[in-house]
C-alpha positions as CSV (number, residue, x, y, z in Angstrom):
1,X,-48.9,-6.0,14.2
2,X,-49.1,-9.6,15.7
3,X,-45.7,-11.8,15.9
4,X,-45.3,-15.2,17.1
5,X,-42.4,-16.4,18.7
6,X,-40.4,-19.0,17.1
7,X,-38.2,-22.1,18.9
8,X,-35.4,-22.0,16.2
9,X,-34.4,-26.2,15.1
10,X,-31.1,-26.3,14.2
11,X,-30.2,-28.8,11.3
12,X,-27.1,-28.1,10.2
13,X,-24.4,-25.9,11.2
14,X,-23.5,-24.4,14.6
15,X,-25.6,-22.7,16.9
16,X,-24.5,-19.3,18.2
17,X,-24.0,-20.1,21.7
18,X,-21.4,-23.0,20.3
19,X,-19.5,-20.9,18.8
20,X,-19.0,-18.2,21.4
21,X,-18.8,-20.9,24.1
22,X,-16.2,-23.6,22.2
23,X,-15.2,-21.3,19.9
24,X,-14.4,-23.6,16.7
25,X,-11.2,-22.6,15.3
26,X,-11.7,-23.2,11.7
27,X,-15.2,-21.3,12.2
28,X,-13.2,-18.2,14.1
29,X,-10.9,-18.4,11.0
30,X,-13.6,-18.2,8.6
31,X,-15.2,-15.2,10.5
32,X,-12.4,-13.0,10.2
33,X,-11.8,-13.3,6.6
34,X,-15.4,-10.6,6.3
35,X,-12.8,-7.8,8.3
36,X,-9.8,-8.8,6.4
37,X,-12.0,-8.9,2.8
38,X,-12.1,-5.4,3.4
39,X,-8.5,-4.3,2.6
40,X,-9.3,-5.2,-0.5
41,X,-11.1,-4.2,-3.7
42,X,-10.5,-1.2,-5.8
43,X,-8.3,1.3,-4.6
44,X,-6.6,-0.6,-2.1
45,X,-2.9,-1.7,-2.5
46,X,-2.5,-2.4,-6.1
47,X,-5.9,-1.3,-7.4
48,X,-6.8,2.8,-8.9
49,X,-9.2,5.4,-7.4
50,X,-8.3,5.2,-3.7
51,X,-5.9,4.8,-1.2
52,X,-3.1,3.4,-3.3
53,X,-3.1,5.9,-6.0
54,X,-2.7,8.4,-3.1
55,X,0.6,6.7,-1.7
56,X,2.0,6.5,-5.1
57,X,0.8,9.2,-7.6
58,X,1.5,11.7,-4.7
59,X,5.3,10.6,-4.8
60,X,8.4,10.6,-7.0
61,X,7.6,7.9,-8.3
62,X,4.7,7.4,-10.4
63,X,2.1,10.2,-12.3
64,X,-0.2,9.5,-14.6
65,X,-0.2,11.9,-17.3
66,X,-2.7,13.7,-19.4
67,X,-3.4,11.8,-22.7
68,X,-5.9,14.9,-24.3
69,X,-8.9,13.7,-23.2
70,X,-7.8,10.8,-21.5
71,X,-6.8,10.9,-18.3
72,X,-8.0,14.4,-17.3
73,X,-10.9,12.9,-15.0
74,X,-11.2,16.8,-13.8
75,X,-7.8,17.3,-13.6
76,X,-7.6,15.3,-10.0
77,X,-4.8,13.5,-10.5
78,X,-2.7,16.1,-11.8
79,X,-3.9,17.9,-8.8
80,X,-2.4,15.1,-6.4
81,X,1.0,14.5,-8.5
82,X,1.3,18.7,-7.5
83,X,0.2,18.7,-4.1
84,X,-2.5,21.0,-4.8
85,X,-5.7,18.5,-4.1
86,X,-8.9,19.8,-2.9
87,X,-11.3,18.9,-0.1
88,X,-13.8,17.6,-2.0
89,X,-11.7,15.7,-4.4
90,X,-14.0,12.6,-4.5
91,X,-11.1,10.0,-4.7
92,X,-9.8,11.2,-1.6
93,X,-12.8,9.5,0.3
94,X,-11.2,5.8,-0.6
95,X,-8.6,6.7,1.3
96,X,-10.7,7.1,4.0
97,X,-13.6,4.7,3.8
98,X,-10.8,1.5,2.9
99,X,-9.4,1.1,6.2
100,X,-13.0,2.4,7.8
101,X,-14.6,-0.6,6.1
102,X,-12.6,-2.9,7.7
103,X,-12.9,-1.1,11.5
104,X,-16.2,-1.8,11.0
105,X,-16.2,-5.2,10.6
106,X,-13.4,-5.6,13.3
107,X,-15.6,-3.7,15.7
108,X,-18.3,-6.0,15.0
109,X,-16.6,-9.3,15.5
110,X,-15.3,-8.1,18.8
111,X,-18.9,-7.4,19.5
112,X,-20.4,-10.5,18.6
113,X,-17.4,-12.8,20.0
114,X,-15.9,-11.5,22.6
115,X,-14.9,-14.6,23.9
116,X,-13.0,-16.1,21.4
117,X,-9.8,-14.6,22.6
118,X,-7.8,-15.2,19.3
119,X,-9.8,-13.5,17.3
120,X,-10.7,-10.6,19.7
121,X,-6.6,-10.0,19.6
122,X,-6.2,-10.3,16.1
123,X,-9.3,-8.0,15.3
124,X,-7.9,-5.4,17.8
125,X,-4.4,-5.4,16.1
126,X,-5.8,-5.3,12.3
127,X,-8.2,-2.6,13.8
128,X,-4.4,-0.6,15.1
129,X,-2.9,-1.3,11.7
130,X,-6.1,0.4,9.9
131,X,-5.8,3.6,12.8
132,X,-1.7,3.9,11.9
133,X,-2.8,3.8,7.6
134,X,-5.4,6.6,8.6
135,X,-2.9,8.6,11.0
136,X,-0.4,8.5,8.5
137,X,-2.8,9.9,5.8
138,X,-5.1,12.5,7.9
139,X,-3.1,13.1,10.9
140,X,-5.4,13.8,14.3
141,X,-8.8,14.4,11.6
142,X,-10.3,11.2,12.4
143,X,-12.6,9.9,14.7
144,X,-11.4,6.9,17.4
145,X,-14.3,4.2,16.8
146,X,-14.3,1.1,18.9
147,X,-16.8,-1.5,19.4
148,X,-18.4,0.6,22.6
149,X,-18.5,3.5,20.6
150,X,-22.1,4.9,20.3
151,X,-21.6,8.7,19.3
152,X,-23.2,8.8,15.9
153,X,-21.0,11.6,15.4
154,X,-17.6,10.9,17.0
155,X,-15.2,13.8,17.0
156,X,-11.6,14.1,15.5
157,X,-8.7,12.4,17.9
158,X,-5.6,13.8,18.4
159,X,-2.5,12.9,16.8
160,X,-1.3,11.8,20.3
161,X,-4.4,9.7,21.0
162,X,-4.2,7.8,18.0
163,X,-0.8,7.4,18.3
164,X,-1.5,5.6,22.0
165,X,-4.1,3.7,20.9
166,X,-2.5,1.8,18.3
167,X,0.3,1.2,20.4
168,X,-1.8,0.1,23.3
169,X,-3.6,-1.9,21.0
170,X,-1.1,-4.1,19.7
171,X,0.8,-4.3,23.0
172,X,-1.5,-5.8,25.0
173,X,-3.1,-8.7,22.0
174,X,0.8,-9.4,20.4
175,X,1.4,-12.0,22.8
176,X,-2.2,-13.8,21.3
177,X,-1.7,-14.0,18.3
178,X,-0.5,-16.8,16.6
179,X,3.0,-17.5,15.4
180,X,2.7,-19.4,12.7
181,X,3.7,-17.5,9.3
182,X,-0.2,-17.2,8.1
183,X,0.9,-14.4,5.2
184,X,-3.1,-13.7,5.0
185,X,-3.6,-12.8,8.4
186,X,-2.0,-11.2,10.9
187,X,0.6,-12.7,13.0
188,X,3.0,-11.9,16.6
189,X,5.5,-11.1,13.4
190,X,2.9,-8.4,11.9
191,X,1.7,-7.3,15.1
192,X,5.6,-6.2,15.6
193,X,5.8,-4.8,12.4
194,X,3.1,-2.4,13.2
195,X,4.6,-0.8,16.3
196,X,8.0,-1.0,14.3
197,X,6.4,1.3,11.5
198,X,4.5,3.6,14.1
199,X,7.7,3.9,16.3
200,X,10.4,4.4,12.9
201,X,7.5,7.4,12.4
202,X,6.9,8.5,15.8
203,X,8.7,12.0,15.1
204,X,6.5,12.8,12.1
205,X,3.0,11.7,14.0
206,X,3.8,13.1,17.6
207,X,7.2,14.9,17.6
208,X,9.1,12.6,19.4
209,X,11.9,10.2,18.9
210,X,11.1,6.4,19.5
211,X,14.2,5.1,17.6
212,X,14.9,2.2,20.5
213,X,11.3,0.9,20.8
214,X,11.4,1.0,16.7
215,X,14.7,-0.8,17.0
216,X,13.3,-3.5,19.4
217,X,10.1,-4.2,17.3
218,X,12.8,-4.9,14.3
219,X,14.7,-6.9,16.6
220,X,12.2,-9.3,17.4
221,X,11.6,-10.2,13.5
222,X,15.0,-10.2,12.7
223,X,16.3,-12.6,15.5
224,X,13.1,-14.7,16.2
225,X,11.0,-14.1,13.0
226,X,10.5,-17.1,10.0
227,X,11.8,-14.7,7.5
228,X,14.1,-14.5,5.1
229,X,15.3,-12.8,2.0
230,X,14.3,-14.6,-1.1
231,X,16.9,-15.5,-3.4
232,X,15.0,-14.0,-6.3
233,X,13.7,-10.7,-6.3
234,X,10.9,-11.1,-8.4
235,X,9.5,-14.3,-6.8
236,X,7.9,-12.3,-4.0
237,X,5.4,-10.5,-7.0
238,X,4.8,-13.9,-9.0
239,X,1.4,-14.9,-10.0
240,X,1.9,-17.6,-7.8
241,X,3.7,-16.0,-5.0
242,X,1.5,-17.4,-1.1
243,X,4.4,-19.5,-0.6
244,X,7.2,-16.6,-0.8
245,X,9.6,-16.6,2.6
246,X,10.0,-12.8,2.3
247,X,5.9,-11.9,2.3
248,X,5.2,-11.3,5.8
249,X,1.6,-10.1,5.2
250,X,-0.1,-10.5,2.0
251,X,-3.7,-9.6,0.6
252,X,-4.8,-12.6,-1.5
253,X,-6.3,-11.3,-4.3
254,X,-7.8,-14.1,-6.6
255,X,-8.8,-13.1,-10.2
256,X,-12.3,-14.9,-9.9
257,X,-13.5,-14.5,-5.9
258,X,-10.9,-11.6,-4.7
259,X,-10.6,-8.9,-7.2
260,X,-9.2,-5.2,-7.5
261,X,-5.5,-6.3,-8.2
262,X,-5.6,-5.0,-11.4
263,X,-2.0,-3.1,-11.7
264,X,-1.6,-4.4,-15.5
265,X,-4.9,-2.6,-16.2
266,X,-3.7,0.8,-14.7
267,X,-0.2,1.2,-16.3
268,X,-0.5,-0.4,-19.8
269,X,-1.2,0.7,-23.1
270,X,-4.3,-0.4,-24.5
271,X,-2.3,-2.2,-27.7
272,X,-0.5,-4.5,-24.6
273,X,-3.2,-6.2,-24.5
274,X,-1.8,-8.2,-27.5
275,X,1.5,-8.5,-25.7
276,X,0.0,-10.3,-22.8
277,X,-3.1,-11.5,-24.6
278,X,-5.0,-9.9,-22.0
279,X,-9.2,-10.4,-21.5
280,X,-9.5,-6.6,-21.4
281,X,-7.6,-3.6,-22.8
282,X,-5.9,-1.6,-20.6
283,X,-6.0,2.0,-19.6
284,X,-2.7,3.3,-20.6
285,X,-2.4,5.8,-17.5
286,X,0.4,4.7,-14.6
287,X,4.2,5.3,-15.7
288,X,7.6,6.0,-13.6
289,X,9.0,9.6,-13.2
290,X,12.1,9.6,-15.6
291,X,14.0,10.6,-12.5
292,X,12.8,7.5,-10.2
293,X,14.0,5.3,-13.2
294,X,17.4,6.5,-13.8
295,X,18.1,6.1,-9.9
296,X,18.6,2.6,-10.8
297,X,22.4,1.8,-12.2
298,X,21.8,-0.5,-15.1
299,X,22.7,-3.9,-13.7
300,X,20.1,-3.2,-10.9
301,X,18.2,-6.6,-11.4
302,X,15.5,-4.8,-10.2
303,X,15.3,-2.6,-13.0
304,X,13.3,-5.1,-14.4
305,X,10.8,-3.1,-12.8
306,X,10.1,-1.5,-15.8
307,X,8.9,-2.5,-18.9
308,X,10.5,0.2,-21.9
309,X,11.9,0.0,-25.3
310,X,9.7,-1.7,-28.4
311,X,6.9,-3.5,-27.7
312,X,5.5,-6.7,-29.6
313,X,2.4,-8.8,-29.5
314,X,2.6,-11.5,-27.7
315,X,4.6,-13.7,-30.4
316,X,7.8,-11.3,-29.7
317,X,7.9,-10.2,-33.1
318,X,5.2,-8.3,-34.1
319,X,5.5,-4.9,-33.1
320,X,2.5,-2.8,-31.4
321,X,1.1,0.1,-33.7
322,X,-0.8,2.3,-32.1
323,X,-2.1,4.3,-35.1
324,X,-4.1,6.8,-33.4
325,X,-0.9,8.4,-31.8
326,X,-0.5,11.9,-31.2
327,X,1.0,13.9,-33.8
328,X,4.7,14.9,-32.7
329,X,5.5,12.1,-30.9
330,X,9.2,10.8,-32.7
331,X,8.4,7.1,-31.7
332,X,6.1,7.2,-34.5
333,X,3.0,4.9,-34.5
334,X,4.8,1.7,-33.7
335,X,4.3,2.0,-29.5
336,X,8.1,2.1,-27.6
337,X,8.2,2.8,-23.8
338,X,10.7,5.7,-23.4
339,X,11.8,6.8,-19.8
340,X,10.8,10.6,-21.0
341,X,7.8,11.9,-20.5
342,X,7.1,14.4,-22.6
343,X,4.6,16.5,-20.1
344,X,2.3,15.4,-17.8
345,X,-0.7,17.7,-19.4
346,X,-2.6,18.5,-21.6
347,X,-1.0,16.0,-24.2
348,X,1.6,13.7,-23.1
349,X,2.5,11.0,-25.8
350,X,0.6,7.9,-25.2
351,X,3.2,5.9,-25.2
352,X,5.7,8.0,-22.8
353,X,7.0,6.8,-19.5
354,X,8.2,3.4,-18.3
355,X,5.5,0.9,-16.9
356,X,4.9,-1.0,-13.3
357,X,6.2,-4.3,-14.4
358,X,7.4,-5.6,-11.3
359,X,4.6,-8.2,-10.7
360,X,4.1,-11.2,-13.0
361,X,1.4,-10.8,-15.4
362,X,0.6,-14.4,-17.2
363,X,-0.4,-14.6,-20.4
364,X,-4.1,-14.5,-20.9
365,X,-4.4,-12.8,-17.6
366,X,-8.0,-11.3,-16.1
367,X,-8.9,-7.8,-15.8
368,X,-7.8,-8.7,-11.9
369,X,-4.4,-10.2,-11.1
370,X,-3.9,-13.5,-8.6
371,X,-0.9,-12.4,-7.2
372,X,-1.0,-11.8,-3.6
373,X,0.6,-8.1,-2.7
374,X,3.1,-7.7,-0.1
375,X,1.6,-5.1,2.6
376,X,4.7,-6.0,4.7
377,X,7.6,-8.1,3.5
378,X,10.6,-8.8,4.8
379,X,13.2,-6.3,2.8
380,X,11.8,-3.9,4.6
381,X,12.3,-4.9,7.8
382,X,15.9,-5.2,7.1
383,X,15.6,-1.6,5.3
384,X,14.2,-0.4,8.4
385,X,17.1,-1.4,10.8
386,X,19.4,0.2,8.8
387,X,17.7,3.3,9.2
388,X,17.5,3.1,12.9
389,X,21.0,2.5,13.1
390,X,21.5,5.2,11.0
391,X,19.6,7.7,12.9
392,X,20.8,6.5,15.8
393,X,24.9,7.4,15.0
394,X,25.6,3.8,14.0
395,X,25.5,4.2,10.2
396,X,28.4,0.7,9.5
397,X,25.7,-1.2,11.5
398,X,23.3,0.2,9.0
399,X,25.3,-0.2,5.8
400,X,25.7,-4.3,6.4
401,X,22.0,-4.4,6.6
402,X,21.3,-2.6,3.7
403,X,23.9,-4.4,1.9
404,X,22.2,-7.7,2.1
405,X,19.5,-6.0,0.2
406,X,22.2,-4.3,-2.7
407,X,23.5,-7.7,-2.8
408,X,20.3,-9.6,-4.0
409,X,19.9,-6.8,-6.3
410,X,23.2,-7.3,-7.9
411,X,24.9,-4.2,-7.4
412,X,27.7,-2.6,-6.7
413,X,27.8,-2.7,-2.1
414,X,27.3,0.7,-0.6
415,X,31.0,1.8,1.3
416,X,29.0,4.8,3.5
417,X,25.6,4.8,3.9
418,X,23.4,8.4,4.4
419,X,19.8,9.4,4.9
420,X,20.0,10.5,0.9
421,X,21.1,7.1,-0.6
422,X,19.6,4.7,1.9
423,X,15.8,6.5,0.9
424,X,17.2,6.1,-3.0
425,X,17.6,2.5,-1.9
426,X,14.0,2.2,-0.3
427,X,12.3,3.6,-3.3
428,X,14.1,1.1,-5.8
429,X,13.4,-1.9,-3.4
430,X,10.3,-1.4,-2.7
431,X,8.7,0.5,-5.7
432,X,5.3,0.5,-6.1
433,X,4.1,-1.1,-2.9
434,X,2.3,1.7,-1.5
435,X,5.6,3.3,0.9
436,X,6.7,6.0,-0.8
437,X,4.6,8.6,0.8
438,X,5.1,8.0,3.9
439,X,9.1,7.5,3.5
440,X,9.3,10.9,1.4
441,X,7.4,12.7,4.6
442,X,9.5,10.7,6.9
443,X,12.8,12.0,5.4
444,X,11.5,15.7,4.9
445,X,11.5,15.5,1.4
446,X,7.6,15.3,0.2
447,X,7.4,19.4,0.3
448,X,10.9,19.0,-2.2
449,X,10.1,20.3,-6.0
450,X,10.4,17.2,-8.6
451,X,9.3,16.8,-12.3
452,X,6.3,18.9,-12.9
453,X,5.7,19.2,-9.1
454,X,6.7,22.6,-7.2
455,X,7.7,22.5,-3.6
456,X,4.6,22.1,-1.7
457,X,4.0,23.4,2.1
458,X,4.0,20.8,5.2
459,X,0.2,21.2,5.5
460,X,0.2,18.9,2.4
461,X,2.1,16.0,4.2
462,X,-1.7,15.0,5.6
463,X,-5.0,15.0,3.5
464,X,-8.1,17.0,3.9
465,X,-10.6,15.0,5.8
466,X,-12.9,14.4,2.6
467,X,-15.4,17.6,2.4
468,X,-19.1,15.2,2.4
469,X,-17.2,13.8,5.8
470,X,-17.2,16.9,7.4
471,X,-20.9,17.5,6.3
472,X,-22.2,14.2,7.4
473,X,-20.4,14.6,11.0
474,X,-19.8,17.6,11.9
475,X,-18.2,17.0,14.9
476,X,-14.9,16.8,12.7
477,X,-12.4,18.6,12.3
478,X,-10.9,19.5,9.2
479,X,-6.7,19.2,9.1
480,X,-4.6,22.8,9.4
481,X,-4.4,24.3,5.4
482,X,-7.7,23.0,4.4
């Protein structure tokens, strides 16, 4: 083979050594986007088959029962509302691969520019935040992958090492990153946020007890942070939500260039589509456990998280039919949203169960939504402290905080506050945004039998490291019960 070697003319743009060496800020900021882009998609927060399905369809909150043939996709999600997955449930591996994909491109950035000191720290702390999602979900089964690494079969980290990596992580590149309430990227807020969730978790992930350093993370935001409760609930899941005070860090899905928001798709029947003259039916498949919706007293303005009752086409007077109905179901053909749920298989009503209806869905909407979804947001900070304070003996400290939140809400004010209502108050606040998982495990209540759920053994509080991982590297090492 003969080469030649070329003298590259640059005509337009920046050449390499420009950007590592002056480091253009609007070009750093257009760089990162490729590792953020990643958090996105399908089975991310707010879209089916991955990692958010596993946060939610796992919980008390939402199943997606078995319509005859629709809906049995091998019986897998049955399998994950019971706590009786497999390792080589394929969905499992978006739970996985999501927040791989975007240590990836992090590592690679570091790589290329590692002298553009912003985004060095920011790509270091977004790699942490990825390291705590996959602690949270597989425990010590993963591998520790930096931008050095060169083990094409890392092994499994310990619990312990993750654990010190993400805190080392964010500790030493907080004080970088910018402060400026950027919701798409992360921030010294975020950053804080981070340590505060590993820390609030730190007896679940390494058996110990780091209450104060959780409290001082929540300190920081609370005190110092732009933040603020927004006066309306809803307004922080609008279709047109970037400008929300309360979203601290947001992905901004767009229904043309930043799909897999698709939330409407997931939960509705397919006659909605005529209710919100929707582009494409939907699937008829996520719906609240009864139980989750009756923990909200009746002039809970967030109840509104719910669509039940009648529905109509999009005029508001012509009801939905949905002639193809199971026989038995006493709604009849005309399609009504009860709370009940008949069964979850083999033949659930198709119309049973309430649906997600807490973000904004405009009329004529896109198979993918433009609402940007909270990751972290600001009632949960506030949620947070009152936990501290709670665990830490000082439950009237706690209750004002969690009060602030009641109050928005329009309900009654909590007089005591206990671990059993304050997680009651978590799930209704923040329903459907990918927590409840990890709150349930937090509380010791995951393993605790709900609606067609039996209690399930603290081996199931992590995954299975996905079986074709352990095949491809087989320097893993699969989690205890698998």
């Amino acid at each position: 083979m003969v080469s030649c070697e070329l003298e590259q003319e640059v005509l337009t743009g920046v050449t390499q050594d420009r950007l590592t060496n002056e480091a253009p800020p609007e070009l750093a900021e257009v760089l990162k986007q490729s590792a953020y882009s990643q958090l996105m998609g399908n089975g991310s927060w707010g879209g089916h088959g991955g990692f958010y399905s596993y946060q939610e369809i796992t919980s008390d909150e939402i199943a997606i029962p078995v319509k005859g043939g629709d809906w049995n996709d091998g019986g897998i999600w049955v399998r994950a509302h019971r706590h009786t997955w497999n390792v080589d449930d394929g969905e499992l591996n978006g739970v996985w691969d999501t927040p791989f994909r975007v240590i990836a491109e992090a590592n690679a950035l570091i790589q290329q520019y590692p002298d553009i000191e912003e985004l060095t720290a920011e790509m270091k702390v977004l790699r942490a935040f990825c390291y705590l999602i996959l602690l949270d979900n597989f425990g010590g089964g993963v591998p520790l992958v930096i931008e050095t690494t060169t083990d094409p079969n890392p092994p499994s980290s310990s619990r312990q090492e993750l654990f010190d990596f993400i805190e080392t992580s964010v500790l030493e590149n907080a004080d970088i990153l910018t402060r400026d309430n950027r919701r798409i990227n992360l921030n010294f807020w975020t950053a804080h946020m981070i340590l505060a969730k590993l820390y609030l978790n730190a007896d679940v992930y390494i058996g110990q007890s780091r209450l104060a350093d959780a409290n001082a993370m929540l300190d920081i935001i609370i005190n110092d942070g732009p933040y603020s409760l927004a006066p309306n609930y809803f307004s922080n899941f609008a279709a047109s939500n970037q400008n929300s005070v309360e979203n601290m860090f947001t992905l901004p899905y767009d229904a043309n260039n930043a799909g897999g928001f698709n939330i409407h798709q997931m939960t509705f029947h397919y006659e909605s589509q005529k209710t919100f003259d929707l582009v494409d039916q939907p699937w008829n498949g996520y719906a609240a456990l009864e139980e989750f919706y009756n923990s909200y007293d009746d002039d809970d303005l967030r109840k509104d998280n719910f669509r039940v009752g009648p529905q109509f086409e999009s005029d508001g007077v012509t009801p939905l039919r949905d002639d193809a109905g199971f026989d038995g179901d006493p709604d009849g053909v005309e399609v009504n949203f009860t709370p009940e749920i008949n069964e979850l298989e083999p033949v659930a009503f198709r119309q049973a169960g309430a649906r997600i209806n807490k973000f904004e869905i405009s009329i004529g909407a896109q198979p993918n939504l433009n609402n940007d979804f909270p990751v972290f947001r600001y009632a949960d900070v506030i949620l947070m402290k009152a936990e501290v304070l709670l665990r830490q003996g000082n439950a009237a400290g706690g209750l004002a905080f969690v009060n602030q939140v009641r109050s928005r809400a329009g309900v009654e004010l909590f007089t005591t506050l206990t671990t059993d209502n304050l997680l009651a108050e978590r799930g209704r606040e923040l329903f459907a945004e990918g927590w409840r998982r990890s709150d349930l495990i937090r509380f010791n209540r995951f393993g605790a039998p709900w609606w067609e759920k039996p209690s399930s053994p603290q081996t199931r509080t992590i995954f299975p490291v996905p079986l074709n991982k352990i095949q491809s590297n087989t320097s893993l090492t699969q989690n205890p019960g698998y």
